[in-house]
C-alpha positions as CSV (number, residue, x, y, z in Angstrom):
1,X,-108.6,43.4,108.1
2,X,-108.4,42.9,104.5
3,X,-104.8,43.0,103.8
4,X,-102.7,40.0,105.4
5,X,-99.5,41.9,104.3
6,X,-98.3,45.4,102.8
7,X,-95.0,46.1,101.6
8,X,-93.5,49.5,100.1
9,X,-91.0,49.1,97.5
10,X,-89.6,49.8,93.9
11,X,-90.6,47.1,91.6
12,X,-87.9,47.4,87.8
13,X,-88.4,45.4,84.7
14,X,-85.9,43.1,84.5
15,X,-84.1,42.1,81.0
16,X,-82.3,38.5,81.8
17,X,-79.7,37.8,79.2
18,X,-80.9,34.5,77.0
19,X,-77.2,33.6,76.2
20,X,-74.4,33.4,79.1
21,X,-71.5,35.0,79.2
22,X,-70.6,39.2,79.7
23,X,-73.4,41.6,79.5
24,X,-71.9,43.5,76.5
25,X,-71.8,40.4,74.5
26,X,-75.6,39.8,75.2
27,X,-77.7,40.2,72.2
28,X,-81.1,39.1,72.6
29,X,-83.0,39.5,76.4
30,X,-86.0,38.5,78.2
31,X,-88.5,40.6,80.0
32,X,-89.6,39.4,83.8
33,X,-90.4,41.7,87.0
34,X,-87.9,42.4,89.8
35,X,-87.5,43.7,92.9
36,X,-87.1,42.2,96.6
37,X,-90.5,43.8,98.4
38,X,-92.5,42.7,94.9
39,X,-91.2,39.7,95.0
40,X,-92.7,38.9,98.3
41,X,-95.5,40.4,97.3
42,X,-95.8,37.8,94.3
43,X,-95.1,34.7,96.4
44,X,-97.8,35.3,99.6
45,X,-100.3,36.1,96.6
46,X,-99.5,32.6,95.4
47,X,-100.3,30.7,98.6
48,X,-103.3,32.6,98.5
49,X,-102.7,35.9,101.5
50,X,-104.2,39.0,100.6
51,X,-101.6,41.6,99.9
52,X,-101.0,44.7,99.1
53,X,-98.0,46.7,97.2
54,X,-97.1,50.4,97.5
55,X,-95.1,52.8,95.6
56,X,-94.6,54.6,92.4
57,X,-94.3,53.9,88.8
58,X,-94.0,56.2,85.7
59,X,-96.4,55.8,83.2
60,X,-93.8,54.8,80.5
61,X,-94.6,51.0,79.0
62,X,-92.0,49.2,81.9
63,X,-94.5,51.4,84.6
64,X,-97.4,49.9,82.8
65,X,-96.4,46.6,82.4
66,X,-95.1,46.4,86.0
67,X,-98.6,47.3,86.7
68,X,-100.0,44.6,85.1
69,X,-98.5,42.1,85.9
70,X,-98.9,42.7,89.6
71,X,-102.1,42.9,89.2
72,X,-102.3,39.4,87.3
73,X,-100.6,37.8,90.4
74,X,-103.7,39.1,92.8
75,X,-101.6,41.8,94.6
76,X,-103.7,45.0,95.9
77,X,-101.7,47.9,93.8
78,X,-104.7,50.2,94.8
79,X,-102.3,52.1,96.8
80,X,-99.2,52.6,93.4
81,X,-99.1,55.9,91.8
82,X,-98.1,56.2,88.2
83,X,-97.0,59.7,87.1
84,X,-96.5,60.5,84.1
85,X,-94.0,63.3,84.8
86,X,-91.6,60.0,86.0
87,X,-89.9,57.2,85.0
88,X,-89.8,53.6,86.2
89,X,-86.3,52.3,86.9
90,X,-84.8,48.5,85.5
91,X,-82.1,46.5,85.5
92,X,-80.4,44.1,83.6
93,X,-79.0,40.8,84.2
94,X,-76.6,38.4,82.8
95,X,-76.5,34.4,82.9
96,X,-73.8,32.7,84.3
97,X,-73.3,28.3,83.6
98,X,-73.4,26.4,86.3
99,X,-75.2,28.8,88.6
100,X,-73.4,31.7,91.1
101,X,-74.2,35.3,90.6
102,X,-74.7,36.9,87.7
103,X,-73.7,40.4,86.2
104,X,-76.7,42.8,87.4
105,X,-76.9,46.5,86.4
106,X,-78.6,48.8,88.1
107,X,-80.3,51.8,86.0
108,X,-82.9,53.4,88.7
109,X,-81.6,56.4,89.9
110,X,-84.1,59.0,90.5
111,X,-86.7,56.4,90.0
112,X,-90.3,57.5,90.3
113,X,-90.0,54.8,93.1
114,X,-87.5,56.9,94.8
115,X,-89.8,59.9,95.1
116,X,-92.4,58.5,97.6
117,X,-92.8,60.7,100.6
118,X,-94.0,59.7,104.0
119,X,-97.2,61.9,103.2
120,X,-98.1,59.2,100.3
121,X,-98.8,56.7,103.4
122,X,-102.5,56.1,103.8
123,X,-102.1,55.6,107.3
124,X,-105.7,54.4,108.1
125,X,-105.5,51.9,105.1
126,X,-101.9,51.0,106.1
127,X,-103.1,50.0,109.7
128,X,-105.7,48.2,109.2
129,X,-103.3,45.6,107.2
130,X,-102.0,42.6,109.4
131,X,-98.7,42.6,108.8
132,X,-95.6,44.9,107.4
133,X,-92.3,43.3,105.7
134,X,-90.3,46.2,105.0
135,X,-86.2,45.6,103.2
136,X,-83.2,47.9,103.3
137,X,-83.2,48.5,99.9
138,X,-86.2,50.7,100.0
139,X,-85.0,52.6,102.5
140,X,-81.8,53.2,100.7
141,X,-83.3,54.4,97.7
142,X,-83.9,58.4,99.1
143,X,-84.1,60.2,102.2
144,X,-87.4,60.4,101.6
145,X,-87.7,56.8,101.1
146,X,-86.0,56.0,104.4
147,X,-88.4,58.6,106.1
148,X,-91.2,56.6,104.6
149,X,-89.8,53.3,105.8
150,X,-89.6,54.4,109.6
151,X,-93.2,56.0,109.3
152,X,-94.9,53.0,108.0
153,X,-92.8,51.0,110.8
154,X,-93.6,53.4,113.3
155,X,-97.2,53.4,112.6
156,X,-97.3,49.3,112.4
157,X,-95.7,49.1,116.0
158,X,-97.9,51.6,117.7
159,X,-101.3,49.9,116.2
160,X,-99.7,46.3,118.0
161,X,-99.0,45.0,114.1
162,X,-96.5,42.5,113.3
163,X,-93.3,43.7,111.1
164,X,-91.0,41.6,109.1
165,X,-87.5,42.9,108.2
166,X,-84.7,42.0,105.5
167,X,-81.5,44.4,105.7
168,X,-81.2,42.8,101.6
169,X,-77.5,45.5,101.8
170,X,-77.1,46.8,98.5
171,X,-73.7,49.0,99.6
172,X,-73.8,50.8,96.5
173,X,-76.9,52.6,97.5
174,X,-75.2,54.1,100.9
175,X,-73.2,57.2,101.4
176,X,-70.6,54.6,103.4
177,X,-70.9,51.2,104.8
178,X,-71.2,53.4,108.6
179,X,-74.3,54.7,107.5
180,X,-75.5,51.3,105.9
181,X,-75.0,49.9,109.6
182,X,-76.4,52.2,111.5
183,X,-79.7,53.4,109.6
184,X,-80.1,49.4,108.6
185,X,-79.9,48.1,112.3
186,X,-82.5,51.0,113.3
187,X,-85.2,49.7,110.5
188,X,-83.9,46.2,112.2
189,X,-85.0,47.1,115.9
190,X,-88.0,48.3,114.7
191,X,-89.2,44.8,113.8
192,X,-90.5,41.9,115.5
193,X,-88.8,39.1,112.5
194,X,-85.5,40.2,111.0
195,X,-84.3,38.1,108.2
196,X,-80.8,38.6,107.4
197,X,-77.8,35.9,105.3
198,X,-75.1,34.9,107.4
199,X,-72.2,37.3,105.9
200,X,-75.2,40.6,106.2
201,X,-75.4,39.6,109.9
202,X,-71.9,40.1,110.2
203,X,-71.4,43.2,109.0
204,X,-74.6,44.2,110.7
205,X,-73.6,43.2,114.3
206,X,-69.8,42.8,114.2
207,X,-70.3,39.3,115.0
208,X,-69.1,36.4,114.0
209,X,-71.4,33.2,114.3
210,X,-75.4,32.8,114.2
211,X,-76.2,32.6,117.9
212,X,-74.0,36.1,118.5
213,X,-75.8,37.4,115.5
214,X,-78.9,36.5,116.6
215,X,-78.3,37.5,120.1
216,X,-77.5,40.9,118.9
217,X,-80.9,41.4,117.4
218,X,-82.8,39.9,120.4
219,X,-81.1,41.6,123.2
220,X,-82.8,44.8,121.2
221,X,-86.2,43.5,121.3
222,X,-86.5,42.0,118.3
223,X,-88.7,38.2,119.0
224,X,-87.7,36.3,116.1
225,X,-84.5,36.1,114.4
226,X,-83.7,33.9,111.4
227,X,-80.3,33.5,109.8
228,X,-80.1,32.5,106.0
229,X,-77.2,30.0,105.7
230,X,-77.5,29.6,102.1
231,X,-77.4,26.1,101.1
232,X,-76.6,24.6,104.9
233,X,-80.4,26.2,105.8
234,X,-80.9,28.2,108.4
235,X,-80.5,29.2,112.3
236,X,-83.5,30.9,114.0
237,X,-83.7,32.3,117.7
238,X,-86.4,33.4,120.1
239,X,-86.6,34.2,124.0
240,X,-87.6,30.7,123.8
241,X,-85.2,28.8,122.0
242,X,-82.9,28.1,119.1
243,X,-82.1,25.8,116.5
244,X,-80.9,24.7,112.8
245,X,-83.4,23.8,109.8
246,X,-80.9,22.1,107.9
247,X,-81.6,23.3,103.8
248,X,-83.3,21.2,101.0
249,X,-81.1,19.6,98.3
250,X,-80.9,21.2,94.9
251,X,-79.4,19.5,91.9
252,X,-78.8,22.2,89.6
253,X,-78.6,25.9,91.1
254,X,-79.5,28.2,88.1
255,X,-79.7,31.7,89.9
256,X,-79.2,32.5,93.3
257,X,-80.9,36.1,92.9
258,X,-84.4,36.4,95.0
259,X,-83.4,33.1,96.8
260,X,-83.9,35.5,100.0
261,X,-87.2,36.9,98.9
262,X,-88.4,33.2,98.8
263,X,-87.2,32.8,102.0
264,X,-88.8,35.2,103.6
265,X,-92.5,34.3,101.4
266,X,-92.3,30.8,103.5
267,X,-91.5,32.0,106.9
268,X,-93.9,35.1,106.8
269,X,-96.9,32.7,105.2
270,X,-96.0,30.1,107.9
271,X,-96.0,32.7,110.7
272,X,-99.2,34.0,109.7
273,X,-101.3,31.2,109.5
274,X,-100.3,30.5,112.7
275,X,-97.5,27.5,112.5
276,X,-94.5,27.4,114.5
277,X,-91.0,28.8,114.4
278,X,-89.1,25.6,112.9
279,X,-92.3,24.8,110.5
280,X,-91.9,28.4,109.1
281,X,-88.2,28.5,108.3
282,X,-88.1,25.0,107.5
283,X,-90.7,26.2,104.6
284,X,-88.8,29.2,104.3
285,X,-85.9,27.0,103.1
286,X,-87.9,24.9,100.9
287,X,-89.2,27.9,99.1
288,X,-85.5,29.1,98.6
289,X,-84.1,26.0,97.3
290,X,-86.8,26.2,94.7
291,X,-86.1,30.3,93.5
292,X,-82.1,29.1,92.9
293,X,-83.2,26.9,90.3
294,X,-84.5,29.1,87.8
295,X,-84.0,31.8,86.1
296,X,-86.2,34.7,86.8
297,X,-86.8,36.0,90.1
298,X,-90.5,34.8,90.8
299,X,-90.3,32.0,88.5
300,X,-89.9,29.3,91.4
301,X,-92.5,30.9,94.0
302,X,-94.7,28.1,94.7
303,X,-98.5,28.3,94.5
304,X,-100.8,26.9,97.4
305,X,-101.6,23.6,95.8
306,X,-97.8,23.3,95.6
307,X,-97.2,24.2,99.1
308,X,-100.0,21.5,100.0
309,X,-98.5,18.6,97.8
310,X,-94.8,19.4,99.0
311,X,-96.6,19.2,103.0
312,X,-95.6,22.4,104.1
């Protein structure tokens, strides 16, 4: 198996505001890459996994520099279309002081990202990768998107291949927040890890605290769950047992955006190579704490020799 880990998804060029304060004030911007499944993709090519990235692009100058710059960080795009009869969606974002969320607009609609159809899946290739980490936010972006979502899941489970999942809810991409639930915990039972923050897993599940959460997912087959508690850490459960990673200390939180991504780089790596449940999250959280203190959203994705010196 060449590929350690695939991933479909829409990758946008991101323009991060250089001053703070409201978007429509913002006069001068800066260009970085963006998007949850690419910025996975970014972080395992990092500590050194071999990975691959699906999906479309236009073959406007934000397609081609997308392009490029995945293929600078080492990620297999052998498998991304650009079309020149589409366009590549991006989004900007503002700066806040003192960290929180900042103002993100959304400009993707009828994306070329959004046009992949489940016939774009080369299923042999796809198969013969290790592993899957599929989001929500793919599947949200088209019906055809979601139908290419539960193939590639589908065809991962029935070849025995492991599947990571992150819900990442972006509501204003579902008809209604019904629909969100439903079609987000049926990518969910698909997987064997699910990834979700604390306040997803309660509007996923109903559920109020990290073991009913949790419990939710398992009792559906899922083996590993892991709860993103933001700056407290995390709470993971197996058939085995539970516990709390408690989270690493940051001094300065910059942006929270792609906090989760990071997350989910660290316990996917871990997992991989083999290490166990705690040793996974507990880099998980180490890898988070690091992307809320810049700016961009792959900007704090650690390389290897980083990984090695920190002794995770």
């Amino acid at each position: 198996m060449s590929i350690d880990v695939v991933t479909f998804g829409e990758a946008m060029m991101l323009l991060v505001a250089d001053q703070p304060g409201p978007l429509e004030r913002a006069q001068a911007f800066t260009k970085r890459t963006a998007g949850a499944e690419t910025n996975v993709a970014i972080g395992l090519a990092r500590l050194g996994l071999q990975v691959g990235w699906c999906s479309r692009l236009g073959t406007d100058s934000m397609g081609r520099y997308l392009l490029q710059s995945m293929v600078a960080e080492g990620v297999d795009c052998s498998h991304v279309v650009s079309d020149a009869t589409q366009r590549t969606g991006f989004m900007i974002k503002g700066r806040v002081e003192g960290g929180g969320d900042p103002e993100v607009e959304y400009h993707r609609r009828g994306s070329a990202a959004s046009q992949f159809q489940p016939e774009d899946i080369d299923v042999a290739w796809l198969v013969g990768c290790r592993h899957l980490h599929a989001t929500g936010i793919f599947a949200a972006l088209s019906s055809n998107c979601l139908a290419t979502a539960i193939a590639s899941m589908d065809a991962m489970r029935k070849h025995a291949r492991t599947i990571s999942f992150d819900p990442n809810l972006r509501p204003s991409l579902w008809a209604n927040a019904e629909v969100m639930r439903e079609t987000t915990n049926s990518l969910a039972f698909r997987a064997d890890w699910v990834l979700p923050g604390i306040e997803e897993g309660r509007l996923l599940t109903g559920k109020d605290s990290p073991q009913e959460i949790a419990k939710f997912y398992l009792d559906a087959g899922v083996s590993l769950v892991v709860i993103k508690l933001g700056a407290e850490g995390a709470y993971y459960a197996t058939a085995q047992g539970a516990a709390y990673v408690p989270g690493f200390p940051v001094e300065k939180v910059v942006d929270t955006v792609g906090a989760g991504d990071g997350f989910a780089v660290g316990v996917i790596s871990a997992m991989l190579e083999g290490l166990g449940v705690q040793e996974a999250v507990r880099r998980g959280a180490w890898i988070g704490a690091r992307a809320v203190q810049v700016l961009g959203d792959t900007e704090g994705l650690p390389t290897r020799i980083q990984l090695t010196e920190a002794r995770l």
